[in-house]
N, C-alpha and C positions, 0 to 999 in steps of 0.2 A: 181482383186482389189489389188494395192499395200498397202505396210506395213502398211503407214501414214492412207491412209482409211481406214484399217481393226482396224486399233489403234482409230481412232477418231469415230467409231460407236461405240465399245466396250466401250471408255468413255461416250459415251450420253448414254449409256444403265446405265452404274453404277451411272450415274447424277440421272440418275429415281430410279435404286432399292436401292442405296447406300448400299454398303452390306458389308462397314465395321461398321454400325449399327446393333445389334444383334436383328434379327427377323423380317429383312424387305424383307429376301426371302424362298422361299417358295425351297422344293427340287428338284418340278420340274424344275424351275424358278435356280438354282445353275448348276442341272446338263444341261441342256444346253449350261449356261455362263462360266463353269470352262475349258472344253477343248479349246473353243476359244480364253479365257483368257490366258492360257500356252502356245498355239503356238506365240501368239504376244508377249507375254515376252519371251519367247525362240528365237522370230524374233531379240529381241530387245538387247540381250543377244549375240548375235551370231553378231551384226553390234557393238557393244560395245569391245569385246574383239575376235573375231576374225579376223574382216574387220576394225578395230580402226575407224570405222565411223558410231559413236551413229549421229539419228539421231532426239532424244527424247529428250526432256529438263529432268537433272533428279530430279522433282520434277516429274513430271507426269508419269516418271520411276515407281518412287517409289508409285505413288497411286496404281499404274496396278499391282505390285508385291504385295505391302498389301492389295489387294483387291481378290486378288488368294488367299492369307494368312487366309484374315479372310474366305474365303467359305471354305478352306479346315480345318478351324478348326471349323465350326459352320456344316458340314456335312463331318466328317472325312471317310466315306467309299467311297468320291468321290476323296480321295488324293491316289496319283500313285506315285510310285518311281522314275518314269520322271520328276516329275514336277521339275520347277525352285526352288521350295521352300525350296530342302531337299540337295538341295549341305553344308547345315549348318554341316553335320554332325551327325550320327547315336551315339549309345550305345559303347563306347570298345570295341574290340575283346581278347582272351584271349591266342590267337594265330594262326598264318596265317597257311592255308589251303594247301594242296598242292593242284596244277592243271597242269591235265595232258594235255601237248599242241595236240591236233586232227593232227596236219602236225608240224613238228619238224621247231624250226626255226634256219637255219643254221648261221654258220658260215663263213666270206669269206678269199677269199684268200688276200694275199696282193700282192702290188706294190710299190716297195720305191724312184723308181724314174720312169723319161718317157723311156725309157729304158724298164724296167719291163713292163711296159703297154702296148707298142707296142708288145711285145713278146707273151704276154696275149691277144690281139686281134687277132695275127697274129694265135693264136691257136684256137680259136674261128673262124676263117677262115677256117680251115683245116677242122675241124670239122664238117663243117657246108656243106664242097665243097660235099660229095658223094651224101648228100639231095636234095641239091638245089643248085650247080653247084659253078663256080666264084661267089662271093657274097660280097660289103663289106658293111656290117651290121650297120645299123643305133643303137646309144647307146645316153642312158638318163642318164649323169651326177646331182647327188644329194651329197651336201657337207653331209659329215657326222658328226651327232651331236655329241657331247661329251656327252654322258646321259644315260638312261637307258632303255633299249629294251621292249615293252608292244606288249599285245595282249589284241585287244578288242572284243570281241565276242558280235551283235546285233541280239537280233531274233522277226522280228514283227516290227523291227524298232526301240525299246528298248535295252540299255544296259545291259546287263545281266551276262555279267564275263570279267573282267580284271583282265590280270595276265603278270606276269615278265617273260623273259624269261626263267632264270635260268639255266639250262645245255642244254638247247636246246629242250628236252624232255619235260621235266616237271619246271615247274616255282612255282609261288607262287600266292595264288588268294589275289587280294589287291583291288577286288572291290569296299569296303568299303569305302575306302580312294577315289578312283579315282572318284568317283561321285561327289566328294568335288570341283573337279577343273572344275574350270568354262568352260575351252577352250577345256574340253572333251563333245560334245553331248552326253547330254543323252536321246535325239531320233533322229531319221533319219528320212528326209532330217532335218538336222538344218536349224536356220536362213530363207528365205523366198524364197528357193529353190521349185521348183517344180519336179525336179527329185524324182521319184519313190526309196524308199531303197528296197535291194532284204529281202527275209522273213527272209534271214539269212545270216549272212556274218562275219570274221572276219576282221578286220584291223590291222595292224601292224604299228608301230610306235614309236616316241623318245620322251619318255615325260623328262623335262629338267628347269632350272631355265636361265630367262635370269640375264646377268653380273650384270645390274641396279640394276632387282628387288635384287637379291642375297645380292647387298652392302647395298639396305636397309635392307634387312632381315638381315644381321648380325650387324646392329647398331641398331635395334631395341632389340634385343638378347644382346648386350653388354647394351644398358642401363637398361634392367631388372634384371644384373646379371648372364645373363646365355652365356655358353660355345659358343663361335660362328662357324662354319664352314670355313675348309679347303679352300675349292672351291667350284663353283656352283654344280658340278657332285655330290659330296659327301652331298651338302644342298640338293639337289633332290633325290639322294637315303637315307637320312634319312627322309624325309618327307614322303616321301609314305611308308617305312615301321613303321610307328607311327602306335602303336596299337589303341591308341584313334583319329577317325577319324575328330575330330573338331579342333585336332592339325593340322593338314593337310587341311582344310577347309581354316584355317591363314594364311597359305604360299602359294608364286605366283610359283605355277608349271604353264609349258608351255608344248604343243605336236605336234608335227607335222608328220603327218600322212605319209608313204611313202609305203606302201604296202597293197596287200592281201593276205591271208590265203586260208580254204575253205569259199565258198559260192555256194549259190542256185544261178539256172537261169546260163545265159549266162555272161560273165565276156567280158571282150575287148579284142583286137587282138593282142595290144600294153601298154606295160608299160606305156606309155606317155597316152593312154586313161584310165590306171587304177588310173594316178595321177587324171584326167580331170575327171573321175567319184566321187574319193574319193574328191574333190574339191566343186564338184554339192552337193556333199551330207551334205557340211556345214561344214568339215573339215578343220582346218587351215593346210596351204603347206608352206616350204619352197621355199619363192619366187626367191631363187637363180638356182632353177632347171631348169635343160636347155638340149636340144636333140641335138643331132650332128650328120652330116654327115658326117663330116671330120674327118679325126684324128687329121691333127695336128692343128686342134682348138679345139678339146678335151685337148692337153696336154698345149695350150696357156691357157685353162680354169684353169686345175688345177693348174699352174704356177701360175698364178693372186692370187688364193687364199692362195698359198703358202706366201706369200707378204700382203695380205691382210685379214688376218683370223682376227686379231684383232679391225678391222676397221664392226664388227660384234657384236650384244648384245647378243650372245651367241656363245659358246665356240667349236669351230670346229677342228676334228684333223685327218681328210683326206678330200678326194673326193668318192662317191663311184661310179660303174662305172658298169652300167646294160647293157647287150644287149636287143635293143628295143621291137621288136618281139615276141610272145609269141610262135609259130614253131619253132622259131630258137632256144627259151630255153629249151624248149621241146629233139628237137634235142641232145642237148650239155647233159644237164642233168647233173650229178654232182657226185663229186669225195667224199668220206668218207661222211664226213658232211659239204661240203663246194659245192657251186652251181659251174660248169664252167662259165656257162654266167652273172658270178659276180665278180668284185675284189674291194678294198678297194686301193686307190693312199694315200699313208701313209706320211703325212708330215714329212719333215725331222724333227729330234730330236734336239731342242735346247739345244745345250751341247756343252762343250768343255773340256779341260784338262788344269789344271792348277798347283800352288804350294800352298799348304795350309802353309801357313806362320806360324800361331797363331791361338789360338781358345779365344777370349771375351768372358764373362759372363754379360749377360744383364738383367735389372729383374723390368719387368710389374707391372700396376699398382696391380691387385690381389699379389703379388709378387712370382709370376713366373717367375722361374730362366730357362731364354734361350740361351744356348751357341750358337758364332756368327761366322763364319769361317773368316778368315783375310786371303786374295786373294793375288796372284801377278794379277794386274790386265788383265784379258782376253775380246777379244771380243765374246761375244754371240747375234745372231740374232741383230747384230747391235748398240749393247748396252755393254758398258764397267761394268763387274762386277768386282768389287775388294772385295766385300761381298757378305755371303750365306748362310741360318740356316742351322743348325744341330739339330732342333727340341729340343731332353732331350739328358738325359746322354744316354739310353740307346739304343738311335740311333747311338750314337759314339762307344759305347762298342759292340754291335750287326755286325757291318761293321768294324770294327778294324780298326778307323779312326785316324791316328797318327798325330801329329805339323811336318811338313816335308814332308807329303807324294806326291805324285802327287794325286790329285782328278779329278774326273768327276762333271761337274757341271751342272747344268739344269737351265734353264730357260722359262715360259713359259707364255705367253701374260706378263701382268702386273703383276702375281703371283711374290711373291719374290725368286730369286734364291735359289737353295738348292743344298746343296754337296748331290752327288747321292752315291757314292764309292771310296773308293781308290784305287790305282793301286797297288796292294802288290809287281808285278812281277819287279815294278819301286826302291824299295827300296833298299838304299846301307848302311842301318844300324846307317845312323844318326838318323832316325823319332822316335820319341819320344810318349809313348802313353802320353791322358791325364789325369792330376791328378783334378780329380772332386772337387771342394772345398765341406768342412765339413759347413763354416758360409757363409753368405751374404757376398759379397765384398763389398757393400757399406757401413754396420753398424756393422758387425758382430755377427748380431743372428746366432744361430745355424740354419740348414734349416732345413725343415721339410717334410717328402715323405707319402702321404696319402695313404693310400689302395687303389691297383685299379685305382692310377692315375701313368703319365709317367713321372708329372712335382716335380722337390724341388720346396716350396716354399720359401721365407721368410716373419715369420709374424708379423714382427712389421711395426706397421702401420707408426710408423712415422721416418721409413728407410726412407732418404731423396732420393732415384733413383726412389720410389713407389709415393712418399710425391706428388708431381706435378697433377697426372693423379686421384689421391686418393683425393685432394681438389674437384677438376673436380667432380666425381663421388657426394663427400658430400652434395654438395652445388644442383646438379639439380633438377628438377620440382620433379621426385619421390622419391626424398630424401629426404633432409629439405628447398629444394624450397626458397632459397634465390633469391631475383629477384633482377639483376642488376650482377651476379656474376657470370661472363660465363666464359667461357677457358680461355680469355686474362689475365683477371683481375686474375682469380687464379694463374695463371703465372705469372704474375708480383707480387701477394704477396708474393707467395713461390721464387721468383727471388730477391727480394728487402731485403729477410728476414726479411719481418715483420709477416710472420707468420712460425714456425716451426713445430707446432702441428695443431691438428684440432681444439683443446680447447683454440689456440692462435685467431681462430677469431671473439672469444666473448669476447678479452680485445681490437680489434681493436676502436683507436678512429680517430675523424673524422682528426685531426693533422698528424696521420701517413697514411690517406688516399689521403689527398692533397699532402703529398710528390711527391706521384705517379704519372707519365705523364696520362696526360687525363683527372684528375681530381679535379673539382673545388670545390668550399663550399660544393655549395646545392648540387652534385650529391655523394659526401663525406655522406654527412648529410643523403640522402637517403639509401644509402647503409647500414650507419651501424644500423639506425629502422629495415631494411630488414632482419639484421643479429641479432636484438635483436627479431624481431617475430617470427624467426624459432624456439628460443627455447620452444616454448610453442608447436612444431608438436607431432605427436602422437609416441609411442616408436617402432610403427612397421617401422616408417620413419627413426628415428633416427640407427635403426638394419641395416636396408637396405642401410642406407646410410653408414656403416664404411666400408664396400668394403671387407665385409668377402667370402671368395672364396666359389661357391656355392649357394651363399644365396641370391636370387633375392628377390624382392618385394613379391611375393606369399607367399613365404618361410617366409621371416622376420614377414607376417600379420600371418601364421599357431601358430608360436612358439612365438610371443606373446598371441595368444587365449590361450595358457597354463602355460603362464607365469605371472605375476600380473607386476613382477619388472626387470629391468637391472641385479641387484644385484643376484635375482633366476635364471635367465638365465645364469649366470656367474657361480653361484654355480651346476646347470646341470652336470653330467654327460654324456657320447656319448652316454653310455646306455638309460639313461634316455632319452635324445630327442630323439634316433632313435625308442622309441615306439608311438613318434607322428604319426599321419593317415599324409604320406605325408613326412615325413622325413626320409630319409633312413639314411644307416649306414654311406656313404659317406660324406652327409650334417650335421648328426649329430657326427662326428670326426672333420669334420672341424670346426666346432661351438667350439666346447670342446679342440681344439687345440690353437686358437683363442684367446679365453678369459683366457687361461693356462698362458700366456707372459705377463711377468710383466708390458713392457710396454705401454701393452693396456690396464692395468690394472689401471695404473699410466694417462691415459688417460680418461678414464672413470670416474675416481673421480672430475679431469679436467674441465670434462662438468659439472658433478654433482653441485661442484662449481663453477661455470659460470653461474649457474642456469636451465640448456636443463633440458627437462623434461624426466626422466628418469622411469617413472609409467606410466602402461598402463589406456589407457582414459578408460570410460565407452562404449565409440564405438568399441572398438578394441576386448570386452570381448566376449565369446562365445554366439553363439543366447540366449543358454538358460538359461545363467545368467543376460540376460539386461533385465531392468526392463521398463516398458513401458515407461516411462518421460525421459529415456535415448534412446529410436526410434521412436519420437513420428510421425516419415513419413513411421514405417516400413511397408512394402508393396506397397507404393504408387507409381505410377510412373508419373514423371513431366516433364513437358516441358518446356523450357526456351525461351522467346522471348523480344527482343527489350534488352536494356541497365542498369545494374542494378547500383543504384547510389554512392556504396562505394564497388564490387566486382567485377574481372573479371568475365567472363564465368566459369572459373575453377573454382575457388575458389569456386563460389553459386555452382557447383556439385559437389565438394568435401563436402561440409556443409550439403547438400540434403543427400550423401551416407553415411555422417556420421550419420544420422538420420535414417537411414535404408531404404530410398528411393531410387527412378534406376530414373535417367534422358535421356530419349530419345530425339530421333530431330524432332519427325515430331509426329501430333496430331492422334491419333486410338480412334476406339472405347476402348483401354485397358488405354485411359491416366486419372488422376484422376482431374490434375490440371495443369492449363498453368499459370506460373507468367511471368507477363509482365512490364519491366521494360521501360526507355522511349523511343519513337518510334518503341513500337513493330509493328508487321510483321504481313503478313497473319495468321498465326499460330492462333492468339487472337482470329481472327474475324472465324475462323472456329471452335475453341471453344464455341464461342457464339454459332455459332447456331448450334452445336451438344446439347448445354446444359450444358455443361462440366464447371467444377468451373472454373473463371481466379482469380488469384491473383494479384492485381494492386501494382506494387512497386513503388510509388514517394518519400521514406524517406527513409534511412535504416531500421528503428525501422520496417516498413511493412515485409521485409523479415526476420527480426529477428523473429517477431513474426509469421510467416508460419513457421519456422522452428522450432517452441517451438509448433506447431499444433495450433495455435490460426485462427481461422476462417472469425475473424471480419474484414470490408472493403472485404470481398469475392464479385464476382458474380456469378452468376450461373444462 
């Protein structure tokens, strides 16, 4: 029976027992549906994110997962640590374990051009000739990923230990986290294999972030506030060592399986059938992998990729280069800790040697002060650099990087070029160290060096080099949610000089908005209502939004629960807010550094007078100081359908959560109430007939009064 039919009995059975209604199955009646139930989402799961070909609509996705959800929580001794349901995330760890790897996982040799590779074959020949005579050995090309080396240990079929390499020996167990990621099975065979898993087996493999998701992940990270990552390598090895596994649950790690370890039973004869096994068993492969006969279409191979690593959504920085045969590795066997019948083809290094002319100071919207190298321009990997960071000062000071020197420069895919080193042995005593500045170049504040960070900052907000990227920031949805007011138009405010503070866009009038290209009457007219409604958002918006370094959305919601006012928050000490649950010492110097500068000071009164609201709401105050008429939906959870007639979608779930309510998407037995606005959805009608209240909205005044808990016009 294929997927689609094991899927569409499984739905006619839940059609009869429906069992995200509480009490419509019996435990016999669970424990027969729940293992069936998990292998078809696990089928479904595995054609979703490892074969990118769902072939579920996901609505119906989603019943067959919530309906595994509700049996394992309405008979919790039949939920297993396989199942689909617990990739969410476990309890924190309070720190990673060691593990000790059962077969050590080497290290290989390199090769830095075709040169080396044939020399390295041709030794693997010698080697091989007193065995088994002339011989020229078939080898399994696999690009090598850029990422981080795992071992996953299956016994029974289940997941039961992943761990990192670590010295070879011994790693680190980060099972915790690794259950998280979807593209890891967590039983064998995945997906709707019929291969048998042996009782026991490791796997070996790259788990890694692709380029895409990585850039979403660090603009989802810059708009919360928080610190972004280098490169994908460094986003995927801080994600998997996240003590708390639900942080890791968030982010898209990737794996691609390319070995075995120990295992039970008989293994293949050939690498190429251990990929062909690990592939059966539901593992996603690097589909660049390719077996050669020939040499010199081995070295065309690696050449190609040499040329085209970047034309890749993940980040490659060789070839690796197996002997096929499992006799013939046997044979060859291996030197220290490194195999013979393995080498790594080591792509050349994007680099070259140039003149560091000058060093710029550039300084971000946080105002992060980042020195810039000024090139005589070089060709690298095709690409003319005449610029290259230098990270902080103490990247320059640590390498004794002078104005003058010869440097080494690197470049590497789309990464920004970096000065790697200088050439000391180059200098004839013109080069010049640099002299760090004491203030901002652009306004003259003093800067400022946190504990435990690498960067100066400067923190006046209304440094006009910060001013541009700092509107950006004020103005979007999780800040003060001005609508109509995106990157352009902040650009062209702070371009046109009509605005030079932040408190200057609450004397904009609609005259100095027509000036502006683009803008006519009424979209004038729109925008500044838009900027007259944000001052009434709540002060955990208005914190979030001044672009204080550190202080994401989380942060700004914590340290208002203990705050009442702007003015108390100001008057803080670092002492003080670093005793918040949640605020360290770092967040709480920066806060207290912040509000120190006169200018933000002179800011802040600014708004005050402009009218922003500067007093926290009654939503924003601690649980257990609100008083019921201030959450009159607390606990509820609702569902939103059809069109409301004065709100976006957001806005009515921002208004629901300010009441103490959670808004989901799809109806459970855990929903309290479905408002339907006009032309709702299925969603209504399966309300009805669970029983479930709807709220009809056809006036504003209806969702007002659901949200003041008024119950009238209900059905149910």
């Amino acid at each position: 029976m294929d997927l689609l039919d094991r899927t569409r009995e499984i739905q006619r059975q839940l059609d009869n027992l429906d069992p995200l209604s509480n009490g419509t199955l019996s435990r016999d009646q669970a424990a027969s549906l729940v293992e069936r139930l998990r292998e078809v989402v696990r089928a479904h799961d595995h054609r979703y994110y490892i074969e990118d070909d769902p072939v579920l609509p996901d609505a119906e996705y989603d019943r067959l997962y919530r309906s595994l959800q509700a049996i394992e929580q309405s008979f919790p001794a039949l939920r297993t640590e396989d199942s689909p349901t617990q990739r969410v995330g476990g309890e924190p760890i309070d720190a990673f374990e060691k593990h000790e790897h059962p077969q050590p996982l080497l290290s290989l040799q390199n090769a830095f051009d075709a040169e080396d590779l044939v020399e390295w074959y041709e030794r693997c020949q010698r080697g091989l000739q007193d065995a088994f005579g002339e011989t020229e050995p078939a080898v399994v090309a696999e690009l090598k990923i850029d990422g981080l080396a795992l071992a996953l240990t299956y016994d029974d079929g289940g997941l039961e230990t992943a761990a990192t390499r670590g010295n070879g020996e011994v790693g680190e167990n980060v099972t915790h986290n690794v259950r998280t990621v979807h593209r890891v099975p967590l039983r064998l065979p995945a997906g709707d294999s019929d291969r048998e898993a042996p009782a026991r087996m490791e796997v070996r493999g790259e788990m890694f972030m692709r380029k895409s998701e990585f850039d979403a992940l660090n603009e989802r990270l810059h708009d919360e506030g928080e610190k972004p990552f280098a490169n994908p390598r460094n986003a995927a090895a801080g994600t998997l060592r996240q003590l708390d596994p639900q942080v890791t649950a968030r982010r898209p790690l990737s794996f691609f399986a390319y070995g075995l370890g120990p295992m039970d039973g008989d293994r293949p004869d050939t690498h190429a059938g251990v990929l062909d096994l690990l592939s059966d068993l539901g593992f996603e492969m690097d589909p660049n992998n390719r077996r050669f006969d020939d040499l010199d279409a081995l070295v065309d191979f690696c050449h190609h990729w040499v040329e085209h690593r970047d034309d890749l959504d993940y980040e490659i920085d060789g070839v690796v280069v197996k002997i096929d045969r499992h006799d013939y590795q046997r044979e060859l066997g291996a030197i220290s800790n490194a195999p013979r019948w393995a080498i790594a083809f080591k792509f050349p290094a994007r680099e070259a040697t140039t003149r560091l002319s000058d060093i710029q100071i550039n300084v971000g919207r946080t105002g992060a002060i980042k020195p810039e190298a000024v090139l005589e321009p070089v060709e690298i990997g095709g690409v003319t650099v005449s610029q290259a960071t230098l990270h902080n000062q103490d990247y320059i000071v640590d390498r004794d990087i002078r104005v003058g020197d010869l440097v080494v420069v690197k470049r590497a895919g789309d990464v920004i070029p970096q000065v790697v080193r200088p050439v000391p042995e180059a200098r004839d005593g013109s080069e010049t160290p640099f002299d760090w500045p004491d203030t901002c170049p652009a306004c003259g504040t003093d800067l400022v060096r946190l504990d435990d960070e690498a960067d100066w900052y400067c923190l006046n907000t209304e440094c006009p080099a910060q001013f541009r990227r700092l509107v950006e920031h004020f103005v979007q949805r999780n800040a003060m949610d001005v609508e109509g007011l995106g990157e352009q138009v902040a650009h062209q405010l702070v371009d046109e000089g009509k605005i030079e503070s932040l408190a200057d866009l609450y004397d904009l009038t609609v005259d100095d908005l027509t000036d502006l290209e683009g803008f006519a009457d009424k979209s004038a007219r729109n925008l500044v209502r838009a900027i007259e409604a944000s001052k009434e958002r709540p002060l955990s918006r208005l914190l979030y939004g001044l672009g204080i370094h550190h202080v994401g959305r989380t942060v700004a919601e914590t340290v208002v629960q203990h705050y009442e006012t702007m003015t108390a928050i100001a008057a803080a000490s670092a002492e003080d807010l670093a005793q918040i649950d949640g605020i360290g010492p770092v967040i709480a110097e920066s806060l207290a550094d912040w509000f120190d500068v006169d200018e933000n000071q002179r800011l802040l009164d600014a708004l005050a007078e402009a009218g922003v609201n500067l007093q926290r709401t009654p939503e924003e105050a601690p649980p257990d100081e609100q008083d019921a008429g201030a959450r009159p939906l607390a606990g509820q959870t609702i569902v939103l359908t059809g069109s409301l007639p004065d709100r976006t979608r957001r806005e009515a779930r921002e208004a629901i959560e300010q009441r103490g309510g959670s808004v989901t998407s799809s109806v459970s037995g855990n929903t309290d109430a479905v408002v339907a606005g006009a032309n709702p959805g299925s969603k209504m009608d399966e309300a009805e007939t669970r029983g479930i209240r709807v709220v009809r909205v056809d006036d504003p005044s209806d969702f007002d009064a659901f949200l003041e808990g008024d119950r009238a016009g209900e059905t149910s």
